[in-house]
N, C-alpha and C positions, 0 to 999 in steps of 0.2 A: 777446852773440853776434857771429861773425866779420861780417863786410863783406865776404859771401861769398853771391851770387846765381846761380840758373839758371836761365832761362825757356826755355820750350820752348811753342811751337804755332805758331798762326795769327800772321804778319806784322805784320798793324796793327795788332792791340792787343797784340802782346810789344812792338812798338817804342816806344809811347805808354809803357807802361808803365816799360819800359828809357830813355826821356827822363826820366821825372817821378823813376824812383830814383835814376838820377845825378844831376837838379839836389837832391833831397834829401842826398845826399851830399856836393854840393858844397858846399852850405850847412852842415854838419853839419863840415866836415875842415877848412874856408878857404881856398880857393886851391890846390887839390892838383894837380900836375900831372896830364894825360891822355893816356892811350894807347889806342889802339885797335888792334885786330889782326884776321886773318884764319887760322881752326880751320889750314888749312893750313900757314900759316907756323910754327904755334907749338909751338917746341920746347923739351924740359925745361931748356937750355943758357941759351934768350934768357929764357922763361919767369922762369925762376930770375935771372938778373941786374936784369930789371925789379923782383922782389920783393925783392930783398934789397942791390942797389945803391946807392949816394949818387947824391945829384942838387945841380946848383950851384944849381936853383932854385926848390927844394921836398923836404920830406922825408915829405911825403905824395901818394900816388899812388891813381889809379882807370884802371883797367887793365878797357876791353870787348874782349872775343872773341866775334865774331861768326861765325859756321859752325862753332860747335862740335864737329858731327857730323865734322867732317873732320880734325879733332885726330888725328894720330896713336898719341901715347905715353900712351894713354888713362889709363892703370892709374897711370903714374908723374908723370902732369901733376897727376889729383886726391888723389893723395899729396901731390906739392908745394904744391896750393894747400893742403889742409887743415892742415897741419900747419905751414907758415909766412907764409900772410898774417896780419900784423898789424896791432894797432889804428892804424895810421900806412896802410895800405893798403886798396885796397877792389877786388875783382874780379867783376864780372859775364858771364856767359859766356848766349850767345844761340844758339837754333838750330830751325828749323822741327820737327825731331821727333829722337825720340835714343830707341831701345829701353833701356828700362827692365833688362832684361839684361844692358847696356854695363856695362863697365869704368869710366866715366866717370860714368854715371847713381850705380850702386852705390856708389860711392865719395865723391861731393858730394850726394845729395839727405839724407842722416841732418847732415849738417854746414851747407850753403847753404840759403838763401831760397831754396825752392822753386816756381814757380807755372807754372801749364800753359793756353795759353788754346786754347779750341776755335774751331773753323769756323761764323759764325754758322747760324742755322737759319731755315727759313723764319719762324719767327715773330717771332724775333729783328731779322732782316736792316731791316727797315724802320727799326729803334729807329735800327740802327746809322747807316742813310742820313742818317737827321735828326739825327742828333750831327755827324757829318762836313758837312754840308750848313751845319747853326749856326756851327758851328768855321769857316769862310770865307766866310760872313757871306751865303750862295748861299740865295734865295729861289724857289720852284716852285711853279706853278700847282699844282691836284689830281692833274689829268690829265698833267702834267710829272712830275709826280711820278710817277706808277700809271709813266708809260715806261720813268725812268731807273730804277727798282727793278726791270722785269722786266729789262733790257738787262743789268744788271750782272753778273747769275748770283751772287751773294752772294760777290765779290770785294772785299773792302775797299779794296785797297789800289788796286785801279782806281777804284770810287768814289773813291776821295779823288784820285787824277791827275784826274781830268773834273771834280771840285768844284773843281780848281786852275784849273783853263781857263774853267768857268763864271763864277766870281769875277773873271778878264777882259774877260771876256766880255759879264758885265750890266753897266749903266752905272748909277750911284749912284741916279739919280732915275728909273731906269725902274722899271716892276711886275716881278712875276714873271714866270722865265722858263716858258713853256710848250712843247706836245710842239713844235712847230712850231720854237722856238729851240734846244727841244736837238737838235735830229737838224742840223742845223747845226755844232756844238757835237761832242757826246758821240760818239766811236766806238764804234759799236756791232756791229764788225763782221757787218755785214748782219744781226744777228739782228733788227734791228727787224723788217724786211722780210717775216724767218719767222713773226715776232706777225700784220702785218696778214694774212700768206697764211692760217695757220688762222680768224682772225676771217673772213676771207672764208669761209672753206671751210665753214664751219659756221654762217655767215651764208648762208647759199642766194647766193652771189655766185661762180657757177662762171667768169662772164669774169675777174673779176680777181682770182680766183683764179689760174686756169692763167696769167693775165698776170705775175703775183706769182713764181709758179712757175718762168716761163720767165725774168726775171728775175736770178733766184736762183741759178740755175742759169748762167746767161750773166756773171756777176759770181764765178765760182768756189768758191762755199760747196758744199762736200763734201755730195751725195746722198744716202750713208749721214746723214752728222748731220742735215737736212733729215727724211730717214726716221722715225729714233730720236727725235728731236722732238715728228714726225706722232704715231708709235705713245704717245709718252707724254700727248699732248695728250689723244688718244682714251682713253686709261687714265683722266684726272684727271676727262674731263668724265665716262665710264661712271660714275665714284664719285658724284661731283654729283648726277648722276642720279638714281642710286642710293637715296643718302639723302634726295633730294628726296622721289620715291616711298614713302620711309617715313614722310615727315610735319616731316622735319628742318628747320628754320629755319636761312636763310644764315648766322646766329651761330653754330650747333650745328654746321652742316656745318665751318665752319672751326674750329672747334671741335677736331673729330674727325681735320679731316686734315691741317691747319696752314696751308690752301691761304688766303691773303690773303681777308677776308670782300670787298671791293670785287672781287676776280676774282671770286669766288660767284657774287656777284650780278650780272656783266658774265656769265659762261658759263649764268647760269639764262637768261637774256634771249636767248642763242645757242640755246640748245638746246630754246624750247618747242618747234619743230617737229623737234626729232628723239629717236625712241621710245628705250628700254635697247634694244629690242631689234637697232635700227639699230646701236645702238654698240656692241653683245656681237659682231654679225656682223662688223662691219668689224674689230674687235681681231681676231677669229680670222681674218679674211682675208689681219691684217698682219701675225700669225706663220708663215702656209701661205708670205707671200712672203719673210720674211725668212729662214726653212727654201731657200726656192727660190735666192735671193740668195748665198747662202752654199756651196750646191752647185754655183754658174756656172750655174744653170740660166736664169738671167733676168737684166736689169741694173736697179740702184734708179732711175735714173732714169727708166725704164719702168714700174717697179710704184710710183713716185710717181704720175702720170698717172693709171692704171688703178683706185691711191685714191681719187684726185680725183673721178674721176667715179663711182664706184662711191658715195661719200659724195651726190653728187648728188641721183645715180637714186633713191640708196632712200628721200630723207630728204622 
């Protein structure tokens, strides 16, 4: 088969992946010259010269195109590669997503190494921390840990820039680093700050709450997302609840909803003092304001407040 690849998805594992195939090919060809290129630049003209040119310093080539999606001459590039990379050549071609519809898809996936990687998921996303964590030799308390997994939002490729800096950062013969070194450390653009203000909030801690709040707010983290947060916080813990209520075991629960079994059992410990029925009313409170919010009838950083303490009173 040709030495002919396309990888399409998620960032940090098409580019691991895209490493480990070219040094297999490098080993495989001996010394091949390398090109790399940009979807944009690559025209049928240059395209075709690199695959079919002499070279004074190798007569074997590995050719990556990376933004494939920006290729212009779709239809006539995966002509050219199918039909004239040869056993002396090798082209991989990279790009975060490409319709399966495209000119370029239909034309190389029946001929190319195909492979597609997805978006981790929440159940996934922890495996992935601790490969990337191993891989730069970055050591974390529990509780270091439980932070920088929520702070990342399942971005790999951020984890691994803040594994690069922590790797600086720890000194050979210290311990692990914990929450207290990462937040030093890790940018987490304020989102830490939105963790502790729900723990407060549904830890009965209305001063450092509204403290956290006001905060947040005075550091420039957008209201709306602060909101959309609140409201999905309220969503994850009403499920908890939920299933609690039915007899479900923090295994089962995450089980069921992919939610980290250590959050579980962090938000079981938040919420004995507050009822489903606490948290049915405030969801529906925080769609009447997000209805209202959207009609200019009110502004979020007022009906953040008005949650806050609403979550108070009732709990």
């Amino acid at each position: 088969m040709k030495k002919l690849a396309l990888y399409i998805g998620e960032p940090y594992q098409r580019r691991r992946a895209a490493k480990e195939l070219v040094r297999d090919w490098y080993k495989e060809m001996g010394k091949p010259e390398y090109y790399r290129l940009e979807g944009e630049e690559v025209t049928v003209s240059e395209l075709g010269q690199h695959l079919g040119g002499s070279s004074l310093f190798s007569e074997k080539k590995i050719i990556r195109i990376t933004q494939a999606d920006d290729i212009e001459e779709e239809k006539l590039i995966s002509s050219l590669l199918v039909e004239h990379v040869s056993d002396d050549e090798a082209v991989l071609l990279e790009t975060d997503s490409l319709s399966k519809r495209s000119s370029l898809y239909k034309g190389l996936s029946q001929e190319a190494t195909t492979k597609e990687f997805s978006e981790p998921t929440k159940r996934n996303f922890p495996n992935f921390v601790n490969e990337v964590l191993n891989e730069y030799g970055v050591r974390l308390t529990s509780d270091g840990k439980q932070w920088f997994i929520q702070v990342m939002e399942r971005d790999l490729l951020r984890v691994e820039r803040e594994a690069q800096k922590m790797r600086l950062y720890q000194e050979a013969d210290s311990g692990p680093l914990g929450r207290d070194d990462l937040t030093q450390v890790v940018w987490a653009q304020g989102k830490d700050r939105l963790f502790d203000l729900f723990d407060a909030l549904f830890g009965r801690e209305v001063e450092r709450a509204i403290s956290l709040l006001d905060e947040s707010l005075r550091r420039g983290v957008d209201p709306y997302k602060i909101f959309y947060m609140f409201a999905n916080e309220v969503r994850r813990n009403l499920q908890i609840k939920d299933l609690s209520s039915q007899g479900l075991s923090n295994s089962e629960i995450s089980g069921r909803t992919g939610i980290y079994k250590w959050l579980v059992s962090k938000k079981q410990g938040q919420l004995r003092g507050v009822s489903l029925e606490t948290l049915t009313s405030l969801l529906l409170r925080l769609h009447d304001e997000d209805v209202r919010m959207k009609t200019g009838r009110t502004q979020p950083e007022d009906v953040l407040y008005r949650a806050a303490f609403a979550l108070y009173q009732k709990v």
